[in-house]
LUMFI-231802 format. One record per atom (N, C-alpha, C): y, x, z. Coordinates in steps of 0.2 Angstrom, whole numbers, plus 5000, padded with zeros to 4 digits. Example, Ala and Ser with C-alpha at 12.3 -4.5 7.8 and 13.67 -1.06 7.14 Angstrom:
497250665039 497850625039 498450665039 498950645035 499550685036 500050645039 
end
This chain:
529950015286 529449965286 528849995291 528649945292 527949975299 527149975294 526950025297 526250045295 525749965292 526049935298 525549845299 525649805295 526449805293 526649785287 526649815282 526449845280 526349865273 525649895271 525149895274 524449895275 524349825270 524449765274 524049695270 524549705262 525049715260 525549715254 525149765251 524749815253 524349875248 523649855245 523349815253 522649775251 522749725246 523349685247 523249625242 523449645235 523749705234 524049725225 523349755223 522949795230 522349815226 521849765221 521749685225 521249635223 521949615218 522349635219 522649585212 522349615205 522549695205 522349765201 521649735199 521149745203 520449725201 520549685198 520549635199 520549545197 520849535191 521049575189 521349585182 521049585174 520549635175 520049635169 519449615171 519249545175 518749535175 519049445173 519549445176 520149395172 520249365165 520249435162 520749435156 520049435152 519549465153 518849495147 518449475152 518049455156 517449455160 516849475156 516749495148 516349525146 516349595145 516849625144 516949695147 517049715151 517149665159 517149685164 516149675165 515749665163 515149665164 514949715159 515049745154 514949775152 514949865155 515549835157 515749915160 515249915166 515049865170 514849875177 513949905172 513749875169 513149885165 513249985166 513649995161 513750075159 513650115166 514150085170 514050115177 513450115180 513150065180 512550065183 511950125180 512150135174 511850205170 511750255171 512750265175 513150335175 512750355180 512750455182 512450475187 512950475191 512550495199 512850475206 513650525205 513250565202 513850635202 514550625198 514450595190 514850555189 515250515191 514950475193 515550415199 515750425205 515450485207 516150535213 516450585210 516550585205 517050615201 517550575199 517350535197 517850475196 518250425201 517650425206 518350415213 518650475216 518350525214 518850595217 519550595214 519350585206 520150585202 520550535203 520050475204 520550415207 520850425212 520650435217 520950465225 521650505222 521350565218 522050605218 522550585213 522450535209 523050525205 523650455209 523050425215 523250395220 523750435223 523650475227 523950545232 524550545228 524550575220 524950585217 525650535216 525350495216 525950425214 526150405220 525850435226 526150395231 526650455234 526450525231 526750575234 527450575230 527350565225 528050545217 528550495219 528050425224 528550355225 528850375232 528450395235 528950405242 529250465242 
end
C-alpha cells in the first residue's frame, strides 16, 4: 500500500479512538480534561512521550 493511502485510514481510526470516551461518558471526558488542565507542563510531555513510544512500539510489533 502507498504512504497516501494509508495516511487518511491512520487519521480517521485516530478521531474514531478519541471520539470514543467523550461518546460513551462525556462527563469523564470533562473530568479528565479538568485534571489536565491542573497537571504540570512536564507532566503532559511525559505522557505524550510514553504515548509516542508505546505508538513506535505497536507499529514496530504490527509491521
Amino acid at each position: 500500500m502507498d504512504f497516501w493511502q494509508v495516511l487518511p485510514v491512520a487519521v480517521a481510526l485516530v478521531f474514531i479512538i478519541e471520539g470514543v470516551l467523550p461518546f460513551i461518558s462525556p462527563h469523564r471526558w470533562r473530568n479528565m480534561l479538568a485534571m489536565a488542565d491542573q497537571m504540570n507542563d512536564r507532566v503532559i510531555r511525559n505522557i505524550g512521550l510514553g504515548s509516542m513510544l508505546v505508538g513506535l512500539l505497536l507499529l514496530y510489533l504490527v509491521h
